[in-house]
N, CA, C and O atoms as a Tinker XYZ file with bonds, in Angstrom:
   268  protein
     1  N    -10.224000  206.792000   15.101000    73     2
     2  CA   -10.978000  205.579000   15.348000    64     1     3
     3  C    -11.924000  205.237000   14.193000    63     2     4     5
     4  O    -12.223000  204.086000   13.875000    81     3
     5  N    -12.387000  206.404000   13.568000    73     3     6
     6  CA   -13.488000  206.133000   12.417000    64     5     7
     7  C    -12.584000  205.482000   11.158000    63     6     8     9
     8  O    -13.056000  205.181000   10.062000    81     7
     9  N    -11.129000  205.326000   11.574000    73     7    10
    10  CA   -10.307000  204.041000   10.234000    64     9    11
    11  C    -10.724000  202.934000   10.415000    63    10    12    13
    12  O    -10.927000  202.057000    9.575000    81    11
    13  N    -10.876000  202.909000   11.514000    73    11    14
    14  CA   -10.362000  201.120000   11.968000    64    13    15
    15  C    -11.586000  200.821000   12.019000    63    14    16    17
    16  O    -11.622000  199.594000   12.107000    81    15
    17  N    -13.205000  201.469000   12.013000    73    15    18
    18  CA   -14.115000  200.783000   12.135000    64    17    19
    19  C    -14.346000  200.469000   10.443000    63    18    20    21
    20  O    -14.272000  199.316000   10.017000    81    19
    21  N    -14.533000  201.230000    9.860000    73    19    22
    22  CA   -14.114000  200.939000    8.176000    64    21    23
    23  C    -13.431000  199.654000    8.347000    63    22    24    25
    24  O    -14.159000  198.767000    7.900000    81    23
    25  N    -12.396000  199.218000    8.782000    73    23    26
    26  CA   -11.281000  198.353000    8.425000    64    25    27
    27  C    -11.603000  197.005000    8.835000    63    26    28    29
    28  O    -11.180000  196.041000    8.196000    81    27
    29  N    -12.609000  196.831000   10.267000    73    27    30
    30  CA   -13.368000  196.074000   10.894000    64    29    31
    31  C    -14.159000  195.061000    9.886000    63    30    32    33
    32  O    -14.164000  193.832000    9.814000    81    31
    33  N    -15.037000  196.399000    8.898000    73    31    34
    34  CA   -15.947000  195.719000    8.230000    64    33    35
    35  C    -15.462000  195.157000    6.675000    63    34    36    37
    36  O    -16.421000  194.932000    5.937000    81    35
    37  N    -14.466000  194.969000    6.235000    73    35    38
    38  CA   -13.852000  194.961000    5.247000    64    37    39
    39  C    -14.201000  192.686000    4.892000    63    38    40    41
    40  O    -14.676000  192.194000    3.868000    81    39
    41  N    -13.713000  191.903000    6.208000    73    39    42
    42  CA   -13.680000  190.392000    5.945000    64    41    43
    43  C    -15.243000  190.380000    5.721000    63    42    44    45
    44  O    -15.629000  189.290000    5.301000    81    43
    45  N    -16.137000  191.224000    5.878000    73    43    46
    46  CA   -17.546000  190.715000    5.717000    64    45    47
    47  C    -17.876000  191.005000    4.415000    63    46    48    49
    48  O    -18.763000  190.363000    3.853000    81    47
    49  N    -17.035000  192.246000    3.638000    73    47    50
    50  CA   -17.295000  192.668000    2.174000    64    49    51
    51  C    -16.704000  191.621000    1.153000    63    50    52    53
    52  O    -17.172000  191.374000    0.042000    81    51
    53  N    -15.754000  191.136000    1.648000    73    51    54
    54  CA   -15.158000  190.131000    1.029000    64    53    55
    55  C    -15.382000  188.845000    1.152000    63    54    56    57
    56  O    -15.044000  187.985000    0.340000    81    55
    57  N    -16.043000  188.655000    2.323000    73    55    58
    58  CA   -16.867000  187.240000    2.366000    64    57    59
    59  C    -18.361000  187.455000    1.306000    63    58    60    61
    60  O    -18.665000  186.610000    0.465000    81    59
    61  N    -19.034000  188.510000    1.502000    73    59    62
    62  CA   -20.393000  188.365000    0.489000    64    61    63
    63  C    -19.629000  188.946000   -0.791000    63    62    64    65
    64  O    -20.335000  188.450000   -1.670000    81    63
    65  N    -18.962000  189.440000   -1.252000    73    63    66
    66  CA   -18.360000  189.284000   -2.500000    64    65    67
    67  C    -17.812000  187.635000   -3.109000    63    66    68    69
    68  O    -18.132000  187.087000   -4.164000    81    67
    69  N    -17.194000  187.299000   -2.374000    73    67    70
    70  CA   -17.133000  185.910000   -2.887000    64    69    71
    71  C    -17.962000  184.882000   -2.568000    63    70    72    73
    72  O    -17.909000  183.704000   -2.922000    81    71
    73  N    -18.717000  185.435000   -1.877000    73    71    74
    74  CA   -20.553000  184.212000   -2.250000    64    73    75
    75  C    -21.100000  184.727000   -3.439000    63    74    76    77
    76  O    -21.416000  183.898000   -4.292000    81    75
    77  N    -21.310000  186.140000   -3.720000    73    75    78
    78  CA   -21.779000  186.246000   -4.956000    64    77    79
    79  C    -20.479000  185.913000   -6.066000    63    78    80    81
    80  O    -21.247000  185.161000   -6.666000    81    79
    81  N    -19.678000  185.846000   -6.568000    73    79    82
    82  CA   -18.659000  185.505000   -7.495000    64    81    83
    83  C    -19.224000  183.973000   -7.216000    63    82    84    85
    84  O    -20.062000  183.380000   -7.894000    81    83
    85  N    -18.620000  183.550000   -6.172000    73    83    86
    86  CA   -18.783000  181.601000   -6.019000    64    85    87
    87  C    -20.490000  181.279000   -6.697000    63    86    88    89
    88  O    -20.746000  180.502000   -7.617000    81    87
    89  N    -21.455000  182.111000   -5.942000    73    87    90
    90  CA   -22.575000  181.469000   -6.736000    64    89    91
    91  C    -23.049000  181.553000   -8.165000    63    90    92    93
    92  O    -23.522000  180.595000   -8.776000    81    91
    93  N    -22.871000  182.912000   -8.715000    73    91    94
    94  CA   -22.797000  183.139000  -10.141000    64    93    95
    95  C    -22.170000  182.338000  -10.987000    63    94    96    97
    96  O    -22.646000  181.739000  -11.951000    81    95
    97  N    -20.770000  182.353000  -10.475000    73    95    98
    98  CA   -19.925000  181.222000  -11.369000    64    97    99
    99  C    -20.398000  180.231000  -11.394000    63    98   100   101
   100  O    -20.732000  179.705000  -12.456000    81    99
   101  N    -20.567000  179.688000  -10.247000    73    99   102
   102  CA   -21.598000  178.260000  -10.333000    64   101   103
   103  C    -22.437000  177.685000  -11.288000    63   102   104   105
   104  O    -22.424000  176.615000  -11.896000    81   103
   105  N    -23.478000  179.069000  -11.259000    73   103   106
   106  CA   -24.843000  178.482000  -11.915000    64   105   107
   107  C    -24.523000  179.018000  -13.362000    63   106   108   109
   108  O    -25.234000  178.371000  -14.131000    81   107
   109  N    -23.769000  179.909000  -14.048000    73   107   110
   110  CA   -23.566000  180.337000  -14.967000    64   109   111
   111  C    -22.720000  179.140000  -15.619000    63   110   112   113
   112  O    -23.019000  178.844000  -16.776000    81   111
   113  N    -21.699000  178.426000  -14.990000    73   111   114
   114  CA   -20.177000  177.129000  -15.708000    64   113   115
   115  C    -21.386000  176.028000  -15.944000    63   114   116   117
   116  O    -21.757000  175.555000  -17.018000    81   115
   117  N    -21.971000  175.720000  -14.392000    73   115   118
   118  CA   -22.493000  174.154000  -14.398000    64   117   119
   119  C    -24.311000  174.586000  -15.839000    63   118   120   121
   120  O    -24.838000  173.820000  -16.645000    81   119
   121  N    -24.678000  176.169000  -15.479000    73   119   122
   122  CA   -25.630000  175.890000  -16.686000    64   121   123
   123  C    -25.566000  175.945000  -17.798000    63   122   124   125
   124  O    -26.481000  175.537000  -18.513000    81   123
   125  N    -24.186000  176.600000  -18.379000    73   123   126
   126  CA   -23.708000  176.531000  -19.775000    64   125   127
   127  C    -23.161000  175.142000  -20.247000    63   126   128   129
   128  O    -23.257000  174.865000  -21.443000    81   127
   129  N    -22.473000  174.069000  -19.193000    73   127   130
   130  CA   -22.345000  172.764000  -19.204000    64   129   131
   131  C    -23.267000  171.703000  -19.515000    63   130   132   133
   132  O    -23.150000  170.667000  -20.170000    81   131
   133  N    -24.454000  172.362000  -18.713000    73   131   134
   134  CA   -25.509000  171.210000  -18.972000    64   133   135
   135  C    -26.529000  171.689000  -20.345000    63   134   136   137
   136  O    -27.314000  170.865000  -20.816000    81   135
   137  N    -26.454000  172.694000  -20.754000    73   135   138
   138  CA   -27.126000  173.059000  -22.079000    64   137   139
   139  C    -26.364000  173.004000  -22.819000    63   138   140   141
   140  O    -26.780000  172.687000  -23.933000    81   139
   141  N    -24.771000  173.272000  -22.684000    73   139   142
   142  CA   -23.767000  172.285000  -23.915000    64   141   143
   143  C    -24.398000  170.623000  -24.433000    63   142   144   145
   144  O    -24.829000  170.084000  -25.452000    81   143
   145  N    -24.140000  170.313000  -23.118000    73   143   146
   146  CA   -24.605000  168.901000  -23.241000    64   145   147
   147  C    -25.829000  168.359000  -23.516000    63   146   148   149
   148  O    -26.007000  167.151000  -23.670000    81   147
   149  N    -26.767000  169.278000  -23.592000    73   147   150
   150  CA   -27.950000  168.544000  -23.637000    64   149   151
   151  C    -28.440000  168.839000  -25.191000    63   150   152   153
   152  O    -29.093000  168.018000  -25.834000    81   151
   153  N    -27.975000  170.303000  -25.772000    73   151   154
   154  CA   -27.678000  170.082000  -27.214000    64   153   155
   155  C    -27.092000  169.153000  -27.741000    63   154   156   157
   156  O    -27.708000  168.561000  -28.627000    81   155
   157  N    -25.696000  168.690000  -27.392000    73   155   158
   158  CA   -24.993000  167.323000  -28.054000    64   157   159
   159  C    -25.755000  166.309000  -28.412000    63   158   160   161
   160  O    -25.893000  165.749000  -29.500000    81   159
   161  N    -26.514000  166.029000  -26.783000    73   159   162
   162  CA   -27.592000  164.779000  -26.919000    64   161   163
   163  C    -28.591000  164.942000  -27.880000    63   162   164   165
   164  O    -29.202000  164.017000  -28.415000    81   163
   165  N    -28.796000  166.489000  -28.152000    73   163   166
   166  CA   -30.201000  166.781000  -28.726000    64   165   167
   167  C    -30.153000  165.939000  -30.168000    63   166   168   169
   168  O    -30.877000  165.058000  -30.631000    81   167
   169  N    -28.668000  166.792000  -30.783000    73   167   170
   170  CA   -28.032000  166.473000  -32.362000    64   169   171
   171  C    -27.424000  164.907000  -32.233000    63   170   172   173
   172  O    -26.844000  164.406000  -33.196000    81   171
   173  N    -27.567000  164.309000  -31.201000    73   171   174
   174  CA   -26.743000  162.346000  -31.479000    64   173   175
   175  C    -28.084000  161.486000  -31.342000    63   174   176   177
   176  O    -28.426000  160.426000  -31.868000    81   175
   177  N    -28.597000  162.186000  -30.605000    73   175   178
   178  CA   -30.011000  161.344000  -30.104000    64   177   179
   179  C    -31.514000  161.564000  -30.557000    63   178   180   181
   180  O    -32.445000  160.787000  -30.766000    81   179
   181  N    -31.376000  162.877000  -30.618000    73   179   182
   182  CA   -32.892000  163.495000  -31.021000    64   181   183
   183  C    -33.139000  164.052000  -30.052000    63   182   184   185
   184  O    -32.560000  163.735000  -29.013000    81   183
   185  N    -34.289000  165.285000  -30.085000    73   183   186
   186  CA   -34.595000  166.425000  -29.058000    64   185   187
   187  C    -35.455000  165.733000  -28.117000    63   186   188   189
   188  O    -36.229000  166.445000  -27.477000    81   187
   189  N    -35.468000  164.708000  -27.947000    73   187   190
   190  CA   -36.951000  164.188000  -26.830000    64   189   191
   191  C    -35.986000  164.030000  -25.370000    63   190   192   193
   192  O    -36.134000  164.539000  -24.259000    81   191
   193  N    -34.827000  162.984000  -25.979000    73   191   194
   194  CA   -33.337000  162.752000  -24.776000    64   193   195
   195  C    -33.170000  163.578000  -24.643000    63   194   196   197
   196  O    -33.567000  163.756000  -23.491000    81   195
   197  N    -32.550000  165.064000  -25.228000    73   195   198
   198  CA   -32.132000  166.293000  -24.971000    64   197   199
   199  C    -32.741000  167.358000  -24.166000    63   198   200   201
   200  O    -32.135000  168.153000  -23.447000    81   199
   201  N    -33.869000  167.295000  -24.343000    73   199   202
   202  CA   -34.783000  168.089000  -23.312000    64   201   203
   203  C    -35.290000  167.350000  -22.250000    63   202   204   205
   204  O    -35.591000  168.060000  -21.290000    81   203
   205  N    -35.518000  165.953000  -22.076000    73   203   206
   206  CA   -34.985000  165.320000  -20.825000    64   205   207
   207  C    -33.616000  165.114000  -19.899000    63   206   208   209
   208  O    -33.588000  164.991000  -18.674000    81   207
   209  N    -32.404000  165.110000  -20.891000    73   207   210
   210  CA   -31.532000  165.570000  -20.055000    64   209   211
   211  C    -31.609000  166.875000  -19.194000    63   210   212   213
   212  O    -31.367000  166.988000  -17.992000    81   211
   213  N    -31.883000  167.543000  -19.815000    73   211   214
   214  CA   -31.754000  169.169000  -19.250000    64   213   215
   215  C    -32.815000  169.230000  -18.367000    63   214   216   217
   216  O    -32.618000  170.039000  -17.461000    81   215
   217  N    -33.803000  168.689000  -18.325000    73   215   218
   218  CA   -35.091000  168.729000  -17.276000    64   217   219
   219  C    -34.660000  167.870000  -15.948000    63   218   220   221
   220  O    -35.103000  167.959000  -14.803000    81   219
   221  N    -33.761000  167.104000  -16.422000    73   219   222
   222  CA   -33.494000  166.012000  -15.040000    64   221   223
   223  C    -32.205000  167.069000  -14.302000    63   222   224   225
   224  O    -32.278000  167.200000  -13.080000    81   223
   225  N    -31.383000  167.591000  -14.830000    73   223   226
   226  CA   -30.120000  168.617000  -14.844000    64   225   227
   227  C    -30.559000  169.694000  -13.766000    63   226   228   229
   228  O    -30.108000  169.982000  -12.657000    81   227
   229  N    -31.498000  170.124000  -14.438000    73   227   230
   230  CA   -32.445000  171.642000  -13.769000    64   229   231
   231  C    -33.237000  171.137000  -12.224000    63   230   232   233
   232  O    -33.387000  171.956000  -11.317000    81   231
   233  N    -33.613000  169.955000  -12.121000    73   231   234
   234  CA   -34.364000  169.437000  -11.177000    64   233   235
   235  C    -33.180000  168.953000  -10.096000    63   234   236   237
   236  O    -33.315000  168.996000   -8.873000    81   235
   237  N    -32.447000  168.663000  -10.534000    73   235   238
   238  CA   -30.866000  168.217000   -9.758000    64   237   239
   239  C    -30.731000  169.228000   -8.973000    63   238   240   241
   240  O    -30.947000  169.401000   -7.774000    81   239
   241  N    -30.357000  169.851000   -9.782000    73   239   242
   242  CA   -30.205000  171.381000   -9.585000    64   241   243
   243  C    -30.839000  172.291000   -8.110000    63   242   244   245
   244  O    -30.355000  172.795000   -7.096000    81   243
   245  N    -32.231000  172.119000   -8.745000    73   243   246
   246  CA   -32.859000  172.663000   -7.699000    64   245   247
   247  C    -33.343000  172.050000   -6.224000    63   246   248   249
   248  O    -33.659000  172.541000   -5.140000    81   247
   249  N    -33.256000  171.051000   -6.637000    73   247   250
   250  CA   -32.782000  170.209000   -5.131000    64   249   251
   251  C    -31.584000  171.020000   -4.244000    63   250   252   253
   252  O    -31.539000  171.836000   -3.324000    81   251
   253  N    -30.835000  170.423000   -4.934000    73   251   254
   254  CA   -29.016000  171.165000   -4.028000    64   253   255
   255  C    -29.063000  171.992000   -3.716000    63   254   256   257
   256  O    -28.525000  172.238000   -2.637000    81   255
   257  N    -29.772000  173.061000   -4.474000    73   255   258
   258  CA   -29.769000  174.285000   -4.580000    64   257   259
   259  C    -30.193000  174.744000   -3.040000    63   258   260   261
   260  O    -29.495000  175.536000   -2.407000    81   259
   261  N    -31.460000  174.140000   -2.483000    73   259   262
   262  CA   -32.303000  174.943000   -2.064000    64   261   263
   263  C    -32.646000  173.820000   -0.881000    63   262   264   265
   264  O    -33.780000  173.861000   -0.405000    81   263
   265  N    -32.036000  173.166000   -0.559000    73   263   266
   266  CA   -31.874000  172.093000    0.567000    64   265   267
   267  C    -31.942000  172.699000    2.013000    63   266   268
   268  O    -31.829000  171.966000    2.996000    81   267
């Protein structure tokens, strides 16, 4: 019997394994995206747009985030 309770708990290891994978990836793709981009803007536009992009990005952000 001590298999199958092991075996029980296995969809819950794999559900918080892929919340942590899903959220990491997340904030790691969408924050390397938006600091790609907000360099681009930095070098087409000048650093004033560029660090306002990324401040409006981050604030987005933490809205969704934490709703």
């Amino acid at each position: 019997m001590k298999a199958l309770r092991w075996m029980s708990e296995i969809p819950f290891a794999l559900l918080t394994l892929w919340l942590f994978i899903a959220f990491v990836g997340y904030v790691v793709v969408y924050g390397s995206l938006v600091l790609l981009i907000g360099w681009l803007i930095e070098k087409v536009a000048g650093k004033e747009k560029g660090k306002r992009y990324i401040e409006k990005e981050v604030a987005r952000f933490g809205r969704n985030a934490f709703r």
